[in-house]
C-alpha positions in Angstrom: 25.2 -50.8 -22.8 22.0 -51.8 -24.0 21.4 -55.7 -23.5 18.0 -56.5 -24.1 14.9 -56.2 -26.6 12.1 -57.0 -25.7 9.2 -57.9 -27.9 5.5 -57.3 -26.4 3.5 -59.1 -29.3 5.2 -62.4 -29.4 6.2 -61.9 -25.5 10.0 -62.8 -26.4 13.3 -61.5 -24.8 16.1 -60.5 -27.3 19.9 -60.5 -26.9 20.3 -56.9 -28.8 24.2 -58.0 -28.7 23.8 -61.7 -30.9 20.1 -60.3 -32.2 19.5 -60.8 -36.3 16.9 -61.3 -38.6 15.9 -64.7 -37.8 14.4 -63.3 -34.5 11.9 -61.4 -36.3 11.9 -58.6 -34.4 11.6 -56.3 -37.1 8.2 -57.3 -38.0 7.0 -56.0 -34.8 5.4 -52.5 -34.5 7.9 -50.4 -32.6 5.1 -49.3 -29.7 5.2 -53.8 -29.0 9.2 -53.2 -28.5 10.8 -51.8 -25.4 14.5 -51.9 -24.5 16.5 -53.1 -21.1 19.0 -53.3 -19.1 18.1 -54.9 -16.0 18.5 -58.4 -15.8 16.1 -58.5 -12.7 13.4 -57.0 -14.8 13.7 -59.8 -17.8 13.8 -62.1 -15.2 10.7 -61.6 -13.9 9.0 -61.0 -17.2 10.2 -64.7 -17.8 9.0 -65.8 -14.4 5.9 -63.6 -14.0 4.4 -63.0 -17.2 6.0 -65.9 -19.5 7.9 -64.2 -21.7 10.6 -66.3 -23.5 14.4 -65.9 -24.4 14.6 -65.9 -28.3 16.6 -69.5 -29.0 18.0 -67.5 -32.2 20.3 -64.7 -30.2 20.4 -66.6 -27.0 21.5 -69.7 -27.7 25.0 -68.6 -29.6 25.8 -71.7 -32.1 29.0 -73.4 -32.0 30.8 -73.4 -35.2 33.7 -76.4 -35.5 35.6 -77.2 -38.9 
């Protein structure tokens, strides 16, 4: 299963499963987009190269009536 997007341009990780339009994803070109599954690989992007979770499909909001 596919679990992450990651956007080049902006230098942003995606979670492809909670991903929508506020991550703005689609406004990227599709050669600045590649797609993951390695958690070891984002990881380093974030360590190495400082390349960010998206807080919009990351960050799931809690939703209490």
């Amino acid at each position: 299963m596919l679990q992450y997007i990651i956007g080049h341009q902006q230098k942003s990780v995606h979670a492809s499963r909670y991903m929508g339009s506020r991550c703005h994803l689609d406004d990227s070109a599709p050669e600045d987009k590649e797609f993951a599954d390695s958690r070891l690989y984002i990881q380093l992007l974030e360590n190495q190269q400082a390349y960010i979770p998206c807080p919009y499909c990351h960050q799931v909001p809690l939703i209490i009536d």
